[in-house]
MDTraj code that builds the backbone (N, CA, C; nanometers):
import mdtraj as md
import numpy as np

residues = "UNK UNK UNK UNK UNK UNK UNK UNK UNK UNK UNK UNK UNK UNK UNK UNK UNK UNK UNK UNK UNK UNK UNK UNK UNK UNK UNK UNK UNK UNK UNK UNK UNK UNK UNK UNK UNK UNK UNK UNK UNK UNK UNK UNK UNK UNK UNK UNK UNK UNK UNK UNK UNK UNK UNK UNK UNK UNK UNK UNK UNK UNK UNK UNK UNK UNK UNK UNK UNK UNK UNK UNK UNK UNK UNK UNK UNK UNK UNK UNK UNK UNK UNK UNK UNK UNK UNK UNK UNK UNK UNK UNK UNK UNK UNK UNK UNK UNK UNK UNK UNK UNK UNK UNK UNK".split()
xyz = np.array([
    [0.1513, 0.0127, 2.1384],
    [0.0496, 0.0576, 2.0437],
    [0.1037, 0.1740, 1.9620],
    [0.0784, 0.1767, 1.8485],
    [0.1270, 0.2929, 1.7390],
    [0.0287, 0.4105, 1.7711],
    [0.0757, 0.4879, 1.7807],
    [0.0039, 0.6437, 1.7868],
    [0.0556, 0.7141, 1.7141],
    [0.1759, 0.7091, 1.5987],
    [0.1701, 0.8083, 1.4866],
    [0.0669, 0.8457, 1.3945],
    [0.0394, 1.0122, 1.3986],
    [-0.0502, 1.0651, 1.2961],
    [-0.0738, 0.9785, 1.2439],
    [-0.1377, 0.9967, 1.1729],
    [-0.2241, 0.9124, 1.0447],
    [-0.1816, 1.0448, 0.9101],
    [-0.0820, 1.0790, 0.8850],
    [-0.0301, 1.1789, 0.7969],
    [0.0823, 1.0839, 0.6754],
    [0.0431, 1.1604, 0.5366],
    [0.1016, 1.0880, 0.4621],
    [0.2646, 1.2563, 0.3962],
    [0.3705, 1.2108, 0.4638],
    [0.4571, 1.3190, 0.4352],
    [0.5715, 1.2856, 0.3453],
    [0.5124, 1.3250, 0.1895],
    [0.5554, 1.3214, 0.0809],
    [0.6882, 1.3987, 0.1090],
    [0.7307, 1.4763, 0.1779],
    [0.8093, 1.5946, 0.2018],
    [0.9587, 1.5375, 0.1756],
    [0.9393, 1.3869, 0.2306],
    [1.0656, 1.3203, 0.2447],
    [1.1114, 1.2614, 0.1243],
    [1.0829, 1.2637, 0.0159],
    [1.1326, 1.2053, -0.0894],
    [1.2119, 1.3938, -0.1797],
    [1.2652, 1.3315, -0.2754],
    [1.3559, 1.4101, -0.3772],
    [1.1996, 1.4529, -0.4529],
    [1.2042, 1.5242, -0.5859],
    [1.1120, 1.5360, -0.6317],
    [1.1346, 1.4417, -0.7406],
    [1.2142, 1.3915, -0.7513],
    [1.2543, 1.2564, -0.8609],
    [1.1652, 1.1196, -0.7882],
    [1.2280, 1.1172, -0.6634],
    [1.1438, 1.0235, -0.6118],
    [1.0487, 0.9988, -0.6040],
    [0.9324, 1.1310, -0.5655],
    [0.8580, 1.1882, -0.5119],
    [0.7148, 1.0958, -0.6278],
    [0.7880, 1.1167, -0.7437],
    [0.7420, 1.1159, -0.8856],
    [0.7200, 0.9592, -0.9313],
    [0.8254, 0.8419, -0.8832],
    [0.8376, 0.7177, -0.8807],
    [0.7492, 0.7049, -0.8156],
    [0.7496, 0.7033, -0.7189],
    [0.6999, 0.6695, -0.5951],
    [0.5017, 0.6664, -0.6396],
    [0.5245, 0.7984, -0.6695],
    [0.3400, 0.8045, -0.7366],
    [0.2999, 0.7121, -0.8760],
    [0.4294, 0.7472, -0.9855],
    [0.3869, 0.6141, -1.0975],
    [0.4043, 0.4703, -1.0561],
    [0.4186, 0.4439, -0.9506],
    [0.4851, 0.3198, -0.9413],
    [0.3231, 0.2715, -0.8486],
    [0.2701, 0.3730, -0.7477],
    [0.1363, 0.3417, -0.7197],
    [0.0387, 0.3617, -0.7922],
    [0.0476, 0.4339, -0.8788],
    [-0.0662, 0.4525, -0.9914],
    [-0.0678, 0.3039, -1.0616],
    [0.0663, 0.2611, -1.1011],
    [0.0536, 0.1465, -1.1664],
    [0.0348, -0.0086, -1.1417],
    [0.0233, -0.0107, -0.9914],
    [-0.0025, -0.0990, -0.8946],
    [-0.1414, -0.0966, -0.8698],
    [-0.2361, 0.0332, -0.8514],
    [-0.3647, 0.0458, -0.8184],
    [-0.4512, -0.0364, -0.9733],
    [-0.3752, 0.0199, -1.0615],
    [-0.4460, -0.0753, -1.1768],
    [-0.4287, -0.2131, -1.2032],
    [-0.3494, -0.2852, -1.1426],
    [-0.3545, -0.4269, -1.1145],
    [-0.4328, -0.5019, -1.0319],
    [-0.4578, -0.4281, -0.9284],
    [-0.5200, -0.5035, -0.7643],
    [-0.7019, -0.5247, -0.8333],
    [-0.6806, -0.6755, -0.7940],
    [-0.8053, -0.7781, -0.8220],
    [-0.8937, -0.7515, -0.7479],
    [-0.8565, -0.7250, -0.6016],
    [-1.0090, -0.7315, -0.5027],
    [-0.9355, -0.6565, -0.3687],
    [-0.9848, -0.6015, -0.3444],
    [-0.9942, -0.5746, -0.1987],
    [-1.0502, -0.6024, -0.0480],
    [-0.9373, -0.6549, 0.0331],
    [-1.0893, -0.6962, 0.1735],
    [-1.0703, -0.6095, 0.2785],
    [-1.1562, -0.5543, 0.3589],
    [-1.1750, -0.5336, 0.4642],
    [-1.0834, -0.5956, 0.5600],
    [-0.9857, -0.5225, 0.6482],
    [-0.9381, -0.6083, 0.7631],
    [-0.9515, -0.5279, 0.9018],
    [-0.9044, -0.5698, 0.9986],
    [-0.9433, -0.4424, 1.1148],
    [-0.8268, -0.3878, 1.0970],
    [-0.8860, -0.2426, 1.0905],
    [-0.8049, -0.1633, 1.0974],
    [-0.6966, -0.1274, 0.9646],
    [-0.7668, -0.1580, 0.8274],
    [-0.6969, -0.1828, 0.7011],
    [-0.7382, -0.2208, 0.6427],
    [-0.6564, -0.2805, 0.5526],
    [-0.7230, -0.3135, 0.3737],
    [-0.6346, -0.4178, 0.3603],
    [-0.7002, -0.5508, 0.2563],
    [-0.6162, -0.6348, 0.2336],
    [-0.6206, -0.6435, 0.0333],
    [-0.5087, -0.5810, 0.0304],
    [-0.4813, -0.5723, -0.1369],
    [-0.4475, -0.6994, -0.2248],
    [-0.5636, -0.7457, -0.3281],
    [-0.4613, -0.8449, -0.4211],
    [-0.4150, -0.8260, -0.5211],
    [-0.3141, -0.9024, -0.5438],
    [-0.2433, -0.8578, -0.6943],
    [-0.1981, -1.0216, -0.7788],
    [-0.2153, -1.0041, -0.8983],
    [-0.2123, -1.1250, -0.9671],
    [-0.1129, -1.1624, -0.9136],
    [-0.0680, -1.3457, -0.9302],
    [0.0492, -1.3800, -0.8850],
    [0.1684, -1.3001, -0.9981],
    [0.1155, -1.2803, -1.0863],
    [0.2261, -1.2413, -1.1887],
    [0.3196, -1.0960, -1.1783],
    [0.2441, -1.0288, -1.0731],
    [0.2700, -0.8858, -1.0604],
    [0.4227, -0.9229, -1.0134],
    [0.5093, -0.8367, -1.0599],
    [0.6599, -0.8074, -0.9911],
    [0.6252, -0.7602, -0.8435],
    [0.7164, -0.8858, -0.8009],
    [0.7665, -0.7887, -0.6572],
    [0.8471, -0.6973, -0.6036],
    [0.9408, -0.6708, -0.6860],
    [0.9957, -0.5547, -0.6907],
    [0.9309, -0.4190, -0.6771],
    [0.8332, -0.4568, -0.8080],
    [0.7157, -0.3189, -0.7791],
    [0.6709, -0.2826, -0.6306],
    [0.6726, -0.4274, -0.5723],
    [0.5500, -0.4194, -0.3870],
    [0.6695, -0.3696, -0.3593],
    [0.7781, -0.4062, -0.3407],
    [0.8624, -0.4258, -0.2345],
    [0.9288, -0.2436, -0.2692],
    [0.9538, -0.2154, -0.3642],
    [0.9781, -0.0911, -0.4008],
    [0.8461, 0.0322, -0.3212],
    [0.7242, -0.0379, -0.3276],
    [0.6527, 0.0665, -0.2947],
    [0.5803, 0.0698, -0.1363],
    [0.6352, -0.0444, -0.0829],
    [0.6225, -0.0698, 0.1014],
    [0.7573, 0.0243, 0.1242],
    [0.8925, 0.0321, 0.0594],
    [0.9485, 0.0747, 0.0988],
    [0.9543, 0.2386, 0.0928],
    [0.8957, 0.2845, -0.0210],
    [0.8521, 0.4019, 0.0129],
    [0.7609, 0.4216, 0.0674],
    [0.6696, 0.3559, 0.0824],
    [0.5451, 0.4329, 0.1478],
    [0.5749, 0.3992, 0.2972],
    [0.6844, 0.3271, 0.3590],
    [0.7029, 0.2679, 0.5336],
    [0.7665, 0.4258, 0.5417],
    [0.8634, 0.5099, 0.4221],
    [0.8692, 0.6259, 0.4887],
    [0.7882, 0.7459, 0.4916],
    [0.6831, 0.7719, 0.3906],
    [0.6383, 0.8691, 0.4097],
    [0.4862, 0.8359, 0.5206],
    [0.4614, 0.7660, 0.5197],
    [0.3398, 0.6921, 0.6274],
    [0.4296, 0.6108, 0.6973],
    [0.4742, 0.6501, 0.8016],
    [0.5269, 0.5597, 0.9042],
    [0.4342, 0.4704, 0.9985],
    [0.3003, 0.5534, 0.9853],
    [0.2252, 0.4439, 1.0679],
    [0.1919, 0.3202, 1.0172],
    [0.1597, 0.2748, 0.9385],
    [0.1500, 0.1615, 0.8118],
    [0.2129, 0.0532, 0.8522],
    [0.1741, -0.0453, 0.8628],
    [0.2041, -0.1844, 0.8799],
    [0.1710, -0.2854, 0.7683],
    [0.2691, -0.2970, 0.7031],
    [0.2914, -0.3867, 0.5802],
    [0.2897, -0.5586, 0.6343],
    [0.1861, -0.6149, 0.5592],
    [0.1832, -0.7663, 0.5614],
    [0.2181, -0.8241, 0.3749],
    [0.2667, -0.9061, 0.3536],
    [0.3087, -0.9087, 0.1957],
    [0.3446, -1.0705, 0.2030],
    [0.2002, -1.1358, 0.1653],
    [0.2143, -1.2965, 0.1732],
    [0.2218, -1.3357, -0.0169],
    [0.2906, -1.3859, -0.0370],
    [0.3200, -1.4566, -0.1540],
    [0.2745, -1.6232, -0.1469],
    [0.1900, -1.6568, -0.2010],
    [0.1674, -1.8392, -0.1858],
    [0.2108, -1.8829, -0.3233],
    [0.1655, -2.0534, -0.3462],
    [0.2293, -2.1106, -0.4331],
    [0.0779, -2.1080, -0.5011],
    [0.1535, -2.1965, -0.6466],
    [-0.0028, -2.2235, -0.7115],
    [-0.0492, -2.1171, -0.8147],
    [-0.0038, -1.9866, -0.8267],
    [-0.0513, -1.8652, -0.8935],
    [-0.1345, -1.8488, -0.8412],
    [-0.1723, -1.8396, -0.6758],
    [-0.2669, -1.7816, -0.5665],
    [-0.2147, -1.6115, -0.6170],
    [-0.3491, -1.5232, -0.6107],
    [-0.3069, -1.3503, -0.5871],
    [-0.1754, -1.3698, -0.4745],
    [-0.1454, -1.2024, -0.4773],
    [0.0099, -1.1939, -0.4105],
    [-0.0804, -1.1170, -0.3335],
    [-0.1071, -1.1186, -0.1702],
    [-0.1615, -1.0029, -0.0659],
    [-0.0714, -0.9572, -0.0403],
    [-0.0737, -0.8030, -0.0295],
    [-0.0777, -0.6704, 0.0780],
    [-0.1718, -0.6442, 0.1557],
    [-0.1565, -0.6477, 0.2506],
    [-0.1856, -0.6034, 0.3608],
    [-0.1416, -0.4293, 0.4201],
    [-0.2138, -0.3675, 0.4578],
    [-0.1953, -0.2535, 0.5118],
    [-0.2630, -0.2251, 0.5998],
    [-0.2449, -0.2160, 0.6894],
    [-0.3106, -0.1849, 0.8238],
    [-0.2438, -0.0884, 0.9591],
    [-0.3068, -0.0305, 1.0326],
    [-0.2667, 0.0725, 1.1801],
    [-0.3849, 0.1109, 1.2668],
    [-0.3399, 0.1655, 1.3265],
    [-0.4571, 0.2018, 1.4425],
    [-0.6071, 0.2920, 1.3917],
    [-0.6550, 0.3144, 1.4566],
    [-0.8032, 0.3177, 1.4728],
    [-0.7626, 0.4638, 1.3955],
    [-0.8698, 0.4526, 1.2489],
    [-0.8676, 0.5708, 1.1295],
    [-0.8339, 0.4989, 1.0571],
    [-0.7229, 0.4582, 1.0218],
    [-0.6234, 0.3998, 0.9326],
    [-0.6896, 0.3450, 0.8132],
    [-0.8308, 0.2555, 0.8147],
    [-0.8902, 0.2740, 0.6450],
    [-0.9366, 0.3634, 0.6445],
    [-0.9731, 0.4434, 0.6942],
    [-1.0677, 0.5841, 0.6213],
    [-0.9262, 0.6682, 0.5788],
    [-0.7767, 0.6540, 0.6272],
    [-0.6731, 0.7493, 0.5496],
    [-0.6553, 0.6431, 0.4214],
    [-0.6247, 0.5639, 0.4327],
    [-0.6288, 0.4357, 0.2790],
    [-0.7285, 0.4416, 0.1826],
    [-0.8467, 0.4992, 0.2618],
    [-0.9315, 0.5134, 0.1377],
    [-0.9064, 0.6414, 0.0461],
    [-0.9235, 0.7481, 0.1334],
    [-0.8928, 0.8297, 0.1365],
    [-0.7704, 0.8475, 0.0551],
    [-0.6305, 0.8294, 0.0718],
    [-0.5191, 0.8340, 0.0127],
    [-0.5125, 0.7542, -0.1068],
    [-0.5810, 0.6838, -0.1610],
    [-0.5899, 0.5315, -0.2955],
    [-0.7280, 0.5383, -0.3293],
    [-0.7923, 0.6507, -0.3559],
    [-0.8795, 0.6412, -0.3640],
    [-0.9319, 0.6033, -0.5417],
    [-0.8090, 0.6029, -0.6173],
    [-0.8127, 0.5060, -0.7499],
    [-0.8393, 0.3811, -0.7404],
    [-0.8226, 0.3185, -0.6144],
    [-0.7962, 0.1819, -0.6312],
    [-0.9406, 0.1186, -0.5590],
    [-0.9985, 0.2409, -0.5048],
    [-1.1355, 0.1899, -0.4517],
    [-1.2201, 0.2859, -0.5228],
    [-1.1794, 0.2996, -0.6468],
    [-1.3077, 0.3465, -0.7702],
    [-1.3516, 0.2373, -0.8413],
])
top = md.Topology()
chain = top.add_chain()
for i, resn in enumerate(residues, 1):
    res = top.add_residue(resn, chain, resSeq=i)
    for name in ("N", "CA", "C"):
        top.add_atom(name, md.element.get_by_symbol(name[0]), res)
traj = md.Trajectory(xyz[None], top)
């Protein structure tokens, strides 16, 4: 079972990074179609059209500064939405809401 904080530690990036890392979620939060409820998380969609580079760029920063975070990232056929998944132990949507809270305005 994961028992890391529920702490998001920006500390670890450059301040170059630091900076990507935030436009690159700012610009992702304005894409996502719907949001669901999962236990213990959030299930994010994003048009099929969205770059994955963008996801995959921003699981990979965010797996370091939130280590507790458990990334799910299903791609289907068809121009189905692209899910993220984010999910961790017991708190974990109230820090997602909390932390993205653009994306659940």
């Amino acid at each position: 079972m994961n028992t890391a904080p529920l702490v998001c530690n920006m500390d670890v990036f450059t301040p170059a990074e630091c900076e990507s890392h935030i436009q690159n979620t700012l610009q992702l939060n304005q894409t996502i179609q719907d949001i669901r409820e999962t236990d213990n998380g959030y299930e994010f969609l994003f048009p099929y059209t969205t770059e994955i580079t963008k996801l995959a760029d921003f699981i990979s920063k965010e797996k370091m500064c939130c280590p507790f975070l458990e990334f799910t990232l299903r791609i289907e056929p068809n121009e189905k939405p692209i899910s993220l998944t984010l999910t961790g132990h017991e708190g974990t949507q109230e820090f997602l809401r909390n932390e993205f809270q653009e994306a659940f305005a």
